[in-house]
C-alpha positions as a printed Julia matrix, in Angstrom:
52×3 Matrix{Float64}:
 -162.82   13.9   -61.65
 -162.01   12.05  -58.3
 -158.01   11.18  -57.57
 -158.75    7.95  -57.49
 -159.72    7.68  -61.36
 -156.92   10.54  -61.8
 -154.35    7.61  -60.03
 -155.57    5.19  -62.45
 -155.67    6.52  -65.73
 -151.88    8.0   -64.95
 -150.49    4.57  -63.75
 -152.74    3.07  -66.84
 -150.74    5.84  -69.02
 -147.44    4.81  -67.46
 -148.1     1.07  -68.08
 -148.89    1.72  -71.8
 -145.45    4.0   -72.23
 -143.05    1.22  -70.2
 -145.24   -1.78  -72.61
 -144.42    0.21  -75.6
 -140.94    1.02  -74.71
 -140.25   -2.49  -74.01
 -142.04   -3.83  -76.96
 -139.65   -1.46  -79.07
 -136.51   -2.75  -77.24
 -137.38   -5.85  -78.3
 -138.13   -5.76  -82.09
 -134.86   -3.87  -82.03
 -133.17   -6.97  -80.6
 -134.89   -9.48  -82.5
 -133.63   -7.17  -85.33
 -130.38   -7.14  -84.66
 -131.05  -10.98  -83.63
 -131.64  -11.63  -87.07
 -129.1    -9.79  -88.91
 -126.79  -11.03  -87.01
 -127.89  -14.63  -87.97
 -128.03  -13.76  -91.27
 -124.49  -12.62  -91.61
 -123.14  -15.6   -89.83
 -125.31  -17.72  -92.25
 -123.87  -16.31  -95.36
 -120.65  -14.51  -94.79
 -117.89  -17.13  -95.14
 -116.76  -18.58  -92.11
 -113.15  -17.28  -91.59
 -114.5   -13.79  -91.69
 -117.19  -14.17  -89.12
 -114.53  -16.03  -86.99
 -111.9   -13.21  -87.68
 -114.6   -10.63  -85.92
 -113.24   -9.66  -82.7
């Protein structure tokens, strides 16, 4: 195996890792996106506002 298709398939790996990484980071915002929308929607009002 050359370095060159070493390089790649290591910077391909690294890729890969960082997409998934950043495609977990998001669900978990979009998560916590929504839950926090769906408190605000059905909490009463006062108590959402009373959240510091």
């Amino acid at each position: 195996m050359n370095p060159k298709n070493c390089w790649i398939l290591g910077s391909l790996g690294l890729t890969l890792s960082l997409a998934g990484h950043v495609f977990c980071y998001m669900s978990m915002r979009m998560k916590f996106q929504i839950e926090v929308y769906l408190v605000a929607r059905w909490c009463p009002k006062e108590q959402v506002l009373n959240h510091p």
